[in-house]
PALUMGU-175610 format. One record per residue (C-alpha): residue number from 0; residue in one letter; x, y, z. Coordinates in steps of 0.1 Angstrom, whole numbers. Layout:
BEGIN
PT,NUM,A,X,Y,Z $
...
***
This chain:
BEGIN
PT,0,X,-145,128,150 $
PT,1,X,-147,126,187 $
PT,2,X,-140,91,201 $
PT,3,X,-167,73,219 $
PT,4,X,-151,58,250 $
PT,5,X,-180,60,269 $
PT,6,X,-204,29,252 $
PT,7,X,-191,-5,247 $
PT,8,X,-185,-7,212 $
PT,9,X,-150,-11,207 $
PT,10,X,-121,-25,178 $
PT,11,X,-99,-47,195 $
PT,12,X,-63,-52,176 $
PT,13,X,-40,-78,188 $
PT,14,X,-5,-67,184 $
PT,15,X,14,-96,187 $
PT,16,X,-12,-112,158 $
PT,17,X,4,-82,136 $
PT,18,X,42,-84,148 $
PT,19,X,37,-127,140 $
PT,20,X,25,-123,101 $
PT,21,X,53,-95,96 $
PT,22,X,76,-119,114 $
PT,23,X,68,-148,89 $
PT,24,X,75,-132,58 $
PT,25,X,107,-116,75 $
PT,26,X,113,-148,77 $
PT,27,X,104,-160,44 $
PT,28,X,125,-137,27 $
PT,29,X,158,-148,42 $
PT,30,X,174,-113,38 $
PT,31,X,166,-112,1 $
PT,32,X,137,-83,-2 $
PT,33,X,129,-60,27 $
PT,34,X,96,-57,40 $
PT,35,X,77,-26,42 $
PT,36,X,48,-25,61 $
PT,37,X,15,-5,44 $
PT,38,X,0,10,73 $
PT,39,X,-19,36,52 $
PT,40,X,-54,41,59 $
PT,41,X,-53,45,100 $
PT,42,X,-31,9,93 $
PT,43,X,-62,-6,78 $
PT,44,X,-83,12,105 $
PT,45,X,-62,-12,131 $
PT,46,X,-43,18,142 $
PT,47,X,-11,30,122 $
PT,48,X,14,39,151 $
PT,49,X,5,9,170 $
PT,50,X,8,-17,142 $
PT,51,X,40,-2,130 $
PT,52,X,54,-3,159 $
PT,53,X,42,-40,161 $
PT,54,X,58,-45,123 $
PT,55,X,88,-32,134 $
PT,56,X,89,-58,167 $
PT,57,X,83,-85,135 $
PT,58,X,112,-72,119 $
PT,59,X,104,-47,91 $
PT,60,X,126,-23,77 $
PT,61,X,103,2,68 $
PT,62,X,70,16,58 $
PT,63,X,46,23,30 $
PT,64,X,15,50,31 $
PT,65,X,-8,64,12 $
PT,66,X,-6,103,22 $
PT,67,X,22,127,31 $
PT,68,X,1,134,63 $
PT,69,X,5,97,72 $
PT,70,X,40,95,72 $
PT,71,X,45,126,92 $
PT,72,X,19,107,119 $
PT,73,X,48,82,114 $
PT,74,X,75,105,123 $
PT,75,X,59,124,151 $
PT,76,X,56,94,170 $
PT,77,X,94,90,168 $
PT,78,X,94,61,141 $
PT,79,X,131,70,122 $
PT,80,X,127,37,93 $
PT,81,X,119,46,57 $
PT,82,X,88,56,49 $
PT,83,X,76,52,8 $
PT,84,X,47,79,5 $
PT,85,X,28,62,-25 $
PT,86,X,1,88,-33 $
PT,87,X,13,118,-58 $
PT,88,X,21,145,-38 $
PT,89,X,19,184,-46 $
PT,90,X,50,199,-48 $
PT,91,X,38,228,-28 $
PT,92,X,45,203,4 $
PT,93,X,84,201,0 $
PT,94,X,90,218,26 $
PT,95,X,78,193,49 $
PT,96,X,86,166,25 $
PT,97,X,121,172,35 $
PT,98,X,112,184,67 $
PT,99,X,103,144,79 $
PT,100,X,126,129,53 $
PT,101,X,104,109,30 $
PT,102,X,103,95,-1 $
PT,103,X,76,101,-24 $
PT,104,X,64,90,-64 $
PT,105,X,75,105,-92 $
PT,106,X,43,96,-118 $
PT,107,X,51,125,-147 $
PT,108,X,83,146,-161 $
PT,109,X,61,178,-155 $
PT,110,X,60,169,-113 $
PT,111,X,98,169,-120 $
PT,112,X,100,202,-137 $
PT,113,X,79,220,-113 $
PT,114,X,100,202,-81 $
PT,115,X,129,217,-91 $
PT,116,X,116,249,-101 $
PT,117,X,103,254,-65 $
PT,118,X,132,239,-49 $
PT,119,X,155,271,-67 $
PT,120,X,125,295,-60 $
PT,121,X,122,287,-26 $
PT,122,X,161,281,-20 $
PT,123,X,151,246,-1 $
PT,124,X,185,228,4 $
PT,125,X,177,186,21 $
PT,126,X,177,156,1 $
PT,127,X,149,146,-23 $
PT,128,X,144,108,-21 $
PT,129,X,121,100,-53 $
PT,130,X,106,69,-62 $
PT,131,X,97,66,-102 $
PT,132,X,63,50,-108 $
PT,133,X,53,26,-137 $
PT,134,X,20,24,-146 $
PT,135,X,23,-15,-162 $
PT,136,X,-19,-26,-166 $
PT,137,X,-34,-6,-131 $
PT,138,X,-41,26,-150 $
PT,139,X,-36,49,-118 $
PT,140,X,-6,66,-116 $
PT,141,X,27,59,-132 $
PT,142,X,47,64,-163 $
PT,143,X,38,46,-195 $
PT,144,X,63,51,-217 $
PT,145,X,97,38,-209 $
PT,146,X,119,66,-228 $
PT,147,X,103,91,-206 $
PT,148,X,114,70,-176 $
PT,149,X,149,74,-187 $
PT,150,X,148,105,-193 $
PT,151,X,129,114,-158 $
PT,152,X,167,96,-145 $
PT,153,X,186,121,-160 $
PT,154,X,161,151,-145 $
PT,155,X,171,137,-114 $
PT,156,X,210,132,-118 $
PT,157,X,208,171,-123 $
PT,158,X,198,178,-91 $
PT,159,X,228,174,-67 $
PT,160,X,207,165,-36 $
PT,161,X,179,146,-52 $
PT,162,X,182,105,-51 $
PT,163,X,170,81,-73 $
PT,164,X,156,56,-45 $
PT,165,X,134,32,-61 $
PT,166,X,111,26,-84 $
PT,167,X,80,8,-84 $
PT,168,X,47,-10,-100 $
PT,169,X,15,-20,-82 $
PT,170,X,-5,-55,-96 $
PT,171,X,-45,-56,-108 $
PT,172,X,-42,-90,-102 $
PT,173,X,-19,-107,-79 $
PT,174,X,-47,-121,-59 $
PT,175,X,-67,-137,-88 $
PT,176,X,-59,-177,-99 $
PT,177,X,-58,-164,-132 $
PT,178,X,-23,-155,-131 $
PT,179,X,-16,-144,-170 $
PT,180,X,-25,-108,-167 $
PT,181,X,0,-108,-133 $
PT,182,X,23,-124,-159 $
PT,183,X,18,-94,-184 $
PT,184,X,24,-69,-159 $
PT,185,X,54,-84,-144 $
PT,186,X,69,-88,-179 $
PT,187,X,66,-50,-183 $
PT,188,X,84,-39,-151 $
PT,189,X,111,-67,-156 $
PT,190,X,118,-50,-189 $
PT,191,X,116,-13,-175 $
PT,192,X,140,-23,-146 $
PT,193,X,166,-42,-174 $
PT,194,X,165,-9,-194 $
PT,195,X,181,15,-167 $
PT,196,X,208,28,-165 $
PT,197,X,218,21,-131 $
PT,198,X,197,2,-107 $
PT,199,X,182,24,-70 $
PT,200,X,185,10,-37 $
PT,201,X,143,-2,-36 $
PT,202,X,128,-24,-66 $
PT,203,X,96,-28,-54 $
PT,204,X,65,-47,-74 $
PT,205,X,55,-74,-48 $
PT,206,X,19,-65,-29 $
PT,207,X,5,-93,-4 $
PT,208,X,-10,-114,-28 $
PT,209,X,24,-113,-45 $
PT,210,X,45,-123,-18 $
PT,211,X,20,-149,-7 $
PT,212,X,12,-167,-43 $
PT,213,X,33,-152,-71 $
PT,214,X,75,-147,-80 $
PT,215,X,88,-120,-58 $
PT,216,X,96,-87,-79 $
PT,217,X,127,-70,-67 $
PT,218,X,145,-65,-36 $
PT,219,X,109,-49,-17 $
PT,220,X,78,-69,-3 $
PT,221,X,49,-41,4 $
PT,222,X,32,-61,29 $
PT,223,X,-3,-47,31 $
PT,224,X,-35,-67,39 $
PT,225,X,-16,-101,52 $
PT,226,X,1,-77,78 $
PT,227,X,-33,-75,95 $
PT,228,X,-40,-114,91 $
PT,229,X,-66,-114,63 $
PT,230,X,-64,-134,31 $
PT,231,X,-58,-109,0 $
PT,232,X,-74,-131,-22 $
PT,233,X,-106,-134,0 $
PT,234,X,-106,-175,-2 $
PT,235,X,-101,-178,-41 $
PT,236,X,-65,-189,-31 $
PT,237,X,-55,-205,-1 $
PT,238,X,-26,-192,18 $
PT,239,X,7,-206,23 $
PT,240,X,11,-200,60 $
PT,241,X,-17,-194,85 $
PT,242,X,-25,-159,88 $
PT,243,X,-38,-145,126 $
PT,244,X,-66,-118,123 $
PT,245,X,-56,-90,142 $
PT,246,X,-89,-71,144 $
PT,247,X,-125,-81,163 $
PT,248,X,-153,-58,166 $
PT,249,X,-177,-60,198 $
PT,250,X,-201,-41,221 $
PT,251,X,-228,-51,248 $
PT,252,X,-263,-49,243 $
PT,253,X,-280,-17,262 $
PT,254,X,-315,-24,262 $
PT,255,X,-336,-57,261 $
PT,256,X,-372,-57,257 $
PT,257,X,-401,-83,249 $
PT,258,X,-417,-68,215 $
PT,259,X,-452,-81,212 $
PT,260,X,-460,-97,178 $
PT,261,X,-471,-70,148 $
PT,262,X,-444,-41,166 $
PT,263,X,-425,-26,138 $
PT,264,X,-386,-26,146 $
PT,265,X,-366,2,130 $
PT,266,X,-372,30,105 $
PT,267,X,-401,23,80 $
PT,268,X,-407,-9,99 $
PT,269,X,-387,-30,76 $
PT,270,X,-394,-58,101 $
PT,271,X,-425,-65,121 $
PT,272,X,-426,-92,149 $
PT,273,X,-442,-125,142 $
PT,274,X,-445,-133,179 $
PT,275,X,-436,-121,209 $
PT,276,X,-398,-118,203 $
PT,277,X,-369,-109,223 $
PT,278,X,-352,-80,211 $
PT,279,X,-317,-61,217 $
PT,280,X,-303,-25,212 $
PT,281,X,-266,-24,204 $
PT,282,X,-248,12,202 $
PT,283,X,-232,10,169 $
PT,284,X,-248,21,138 $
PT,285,X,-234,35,104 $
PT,286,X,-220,67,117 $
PT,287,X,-196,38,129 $
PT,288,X,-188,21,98 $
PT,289,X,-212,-8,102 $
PT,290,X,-235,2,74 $
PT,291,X,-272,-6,67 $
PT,292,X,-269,-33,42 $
PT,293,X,-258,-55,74 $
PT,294,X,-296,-57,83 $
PT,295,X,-302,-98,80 $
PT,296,X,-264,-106,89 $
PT,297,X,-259,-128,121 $
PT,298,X,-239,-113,150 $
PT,299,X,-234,-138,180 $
PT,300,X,-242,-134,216 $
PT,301,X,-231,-161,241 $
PT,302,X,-220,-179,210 $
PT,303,X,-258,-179,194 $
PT,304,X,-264,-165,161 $
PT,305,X,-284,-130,161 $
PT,306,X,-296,-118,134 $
PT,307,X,-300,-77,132 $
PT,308,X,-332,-68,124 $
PT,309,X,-349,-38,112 $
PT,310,X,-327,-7,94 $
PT,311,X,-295,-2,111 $
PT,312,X,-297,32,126 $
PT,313,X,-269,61,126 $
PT,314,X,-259,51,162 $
PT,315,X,-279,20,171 $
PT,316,X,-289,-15,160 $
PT,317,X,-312,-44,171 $
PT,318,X,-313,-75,171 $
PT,319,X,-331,-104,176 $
PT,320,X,-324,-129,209 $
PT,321,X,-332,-166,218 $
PT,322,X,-340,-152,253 $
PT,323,X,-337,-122,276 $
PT,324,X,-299,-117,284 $
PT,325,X,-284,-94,308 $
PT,326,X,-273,-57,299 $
PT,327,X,-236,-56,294 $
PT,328,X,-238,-93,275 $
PT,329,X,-210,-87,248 $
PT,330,X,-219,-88,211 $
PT,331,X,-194,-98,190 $
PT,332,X,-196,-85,149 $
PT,333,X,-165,-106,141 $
PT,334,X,-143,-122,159 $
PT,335,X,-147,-145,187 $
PT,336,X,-173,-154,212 $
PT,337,X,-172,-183,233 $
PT,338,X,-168,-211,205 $
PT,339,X,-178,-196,176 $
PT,340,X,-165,-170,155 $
PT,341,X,-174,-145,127 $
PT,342,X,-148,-138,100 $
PT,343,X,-140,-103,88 $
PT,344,X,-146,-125,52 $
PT,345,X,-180,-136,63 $
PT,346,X,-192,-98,67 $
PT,347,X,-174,-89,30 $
PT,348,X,-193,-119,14 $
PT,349,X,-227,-111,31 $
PT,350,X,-221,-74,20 $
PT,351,X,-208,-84,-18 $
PT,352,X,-173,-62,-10 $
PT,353,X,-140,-73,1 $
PT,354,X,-125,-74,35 $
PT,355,X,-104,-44,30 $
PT,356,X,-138,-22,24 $
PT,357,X,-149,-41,59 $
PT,358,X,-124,-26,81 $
PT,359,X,-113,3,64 $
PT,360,X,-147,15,67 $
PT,361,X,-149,12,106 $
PT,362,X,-149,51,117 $
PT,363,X,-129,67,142 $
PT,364,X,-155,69,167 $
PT,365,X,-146,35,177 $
PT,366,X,-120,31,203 $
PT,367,X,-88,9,198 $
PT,368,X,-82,-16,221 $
PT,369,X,-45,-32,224 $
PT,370,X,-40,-65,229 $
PT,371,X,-5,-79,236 $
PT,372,X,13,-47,238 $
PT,373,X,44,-53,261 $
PT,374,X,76,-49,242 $
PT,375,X,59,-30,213 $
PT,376,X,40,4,231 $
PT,377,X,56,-2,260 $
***
């Protein structure tokens, strides 16, 4: 997708917000777990290259994605740390596996199997750093049953240059105040990690909402979501340390018009003018992430709530004003503007979702703007 530089919609990401909530649970941990930053996903759509770089800055030891693609993004922008590839990845890519030296999950005995048929096939030569997933109440990927664990070990050991790195879990419900189904998982993976044989270099079981609210698992924290200053829990819990938002979302109105009452505004005039109202065209629309259930939502403008009215187009929104303002005025979606400010959290509620949803969605037609970035791009 081509990037729209040229309109004044734009994500701004403040670095240093990033490199401060890494730095806290650095902190926090005292040397006892590493933290991994998850900067899967674009980084949350905040940008993966700059807010690793940021986490590193904050003092993280490594890194967590979702894709084999990401982490070679990681490495081509010269970032040497360990990088955890969480997502199952074919064995067909072991080439460049190897290649960029990361570690990936092993989920099943049969992704073993067909690793280390290719490996002879193909006469690839490089160490193999595997990570052995435990499926203990998610139901995505993992293994179940803890003999085949063990015996996924030994597969291993007979492979001179394969290492047994870590092994892992991932909690439903870390970020819930019902804690006894966390309690059930945990229990599992405690008892998986007592039964081996010999113990790798990363346990890792603790997400966000598990560093933040629950007992750390192992010697890992996967810091996701609180990385990028938002609550995991959405406001059911309240977090232990303040958390800074790194991301706002703004533009600038384009047009502003009087509409006379009765005018339709929008595809099949979902809203029609009272009275003469002031109206304003904003260049973002859903092609941009913002999608069409916003309609009715609040944006501000000089600090006064405006609500959008009418369908939200593919490109284009509008939205109603207290009185004519200049072109160029800045519109803020969240973030904040003048004294006020719109949470990320706000949008989620208004849209029934969670804040992850929010700013994943946010498409890369929007430009990053870095804020804060001596130190850490520079």
């Amino acid at each position: 997708m081509v990037v729209s530089y040229h309109r004044p919609t734009k994500v701004i990401v403040d670095l240093a917000a990033i490199k401060e909530n890494v730095s806290i649970e650095v902190k926090k941990q005292a040397g006892k777990r590493d933290v991994f930053a998850v900067v899967k996903a674009n980084g949350y759509g905040h940008g993966a290259v700059p807010a690793a770089k940021a986490a590193l800055v904050g003092g993280a030891s490594g890194f967590c994605v979702a894709t084999l693609d990401e982490g070679i993004a990681l490495r081509e922008s010269g970032i040497t740390a360990p990088i955890i590839v969480l997502g199952i990845v074919e064995v067909a890519w072991l080439p460049l596996i190897l290649e960029y030296h990361l570690a990936v999950p092993v989920a099943t005995l049969s992704w073993l199997e067909e690793a280390a048929l290719y490996m002879a096939t193909q006469a690839l030569t490089g160490q193999l750093l595997l990570h052995l997933t435990v499926d203990t109440g998610m139901g995505r990927i993992g293994f179940r049953d803890e003999a085949e664990i063990l015996v996924a070990i030994e597969k291993i050991k007979e492979n001179v240059n394969w290492v047994f790195e870590g092994i892992f879990t991932h909690f439903a419900t870390a970020d819930e105040a019902d804690q006894t189904y966390w309690h059930k998982q945990n229990q599992r993976f405690k008892k998986v990690v007592a039964s081996l044989p010999e113990k790798p270099r990363y346990i890792h079981a603790s997400n966000s909402a598990t560093a933040l609210w629950q007992e750390d698992c192992g010697n890992l924290v996967r810091l996701g979501i609180a990385m990028y200053g938002q609550n995991p829990s959405g406001g059911q819990l309240e977090a232990p340390y303040l958390l800074r938002p790194a991301m706002s979302l703004e533009s600038a109105l384009v047009q502003v018009k009087a509409v006379p009452a009765g005018e339709g505004i929008g595809y099949g005039k979902t809203y029609e003018t009272p009275a003469t109202e002031w109206v304003g065209t904003v260049p973002i629309g859903y092609a941009d992430g913002f999608v069409r259930k916003m309609q009715g939502f609040k944006v501000l403008v000089e600090g006064q709530p405006c609500e959008i009215i009418g369908r939200i187009c593919m490109d284009q929104l509008m939205i109603r004003l207290p009185q004519a303002y200049p072109v160029g005025t800045k519109v803020t979606f969240f973030g904040q503007n003048q004294d006020k400010e719109i949470t990320v959290q706000e949008v989620a509620d208004y849209l029934g979702t969670i804040h992850y949803e929010v700013i994943c969605l946010l498409s890369d037609r929007i430009p990053r703007e870095y804020l804060n970035t001596e130190g850490i791009l520079s």
